[in-house]
N, C-alpha and C positions, 0 to 999 in steps of 0.2 A: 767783717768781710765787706759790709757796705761801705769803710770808709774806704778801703781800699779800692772797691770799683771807682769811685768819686775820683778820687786821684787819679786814677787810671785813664778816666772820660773827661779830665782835665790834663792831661798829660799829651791827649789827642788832640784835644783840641786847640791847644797852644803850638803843638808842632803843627796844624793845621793852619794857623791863622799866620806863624812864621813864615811856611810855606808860599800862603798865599802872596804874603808882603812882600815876600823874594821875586815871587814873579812875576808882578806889577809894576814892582820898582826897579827890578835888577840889582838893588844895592845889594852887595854879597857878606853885611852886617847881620841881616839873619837868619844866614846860612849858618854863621858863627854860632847866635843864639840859641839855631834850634843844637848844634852840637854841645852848646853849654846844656840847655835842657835834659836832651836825651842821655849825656853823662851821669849828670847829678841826679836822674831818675833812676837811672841802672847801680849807681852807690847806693843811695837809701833802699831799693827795690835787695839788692845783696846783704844790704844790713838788717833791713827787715825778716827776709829767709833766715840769716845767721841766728838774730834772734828769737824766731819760730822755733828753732832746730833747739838750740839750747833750753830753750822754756819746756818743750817737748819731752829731753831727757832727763832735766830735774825733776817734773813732774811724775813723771816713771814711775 
């Protein structure tokens, strides 16, 4: 579970620092980036659950 928060408080803070870069710069690259992030976070974050779920029921 801790690695998971870890991810999690890096996940924020990379959309945070995206963020910030966007609006300083106006360059609308990582606007891009924070949507590459936030995708690729929501697929492993899915795969993860799928995998919880499955581990759960074999365990049974």
């Amino acid at each position: 579970m801790i690695a998971i928060r870890l991810m999690i408080v890096a996940l924020l803070i990379a959309v945070v620092a995206l963020g910030l870069a966007w609006m300083f710069t106006g360059n609308r690259k990582y606007l891009r980036y924070v949507g590459r992030v936030l995708r690729f976070s929501l697929i492993v974050g899915l795969i993860t659950a799928l995998l919880y779920v499955v581990e759960r029921v074999v365990l049974r």
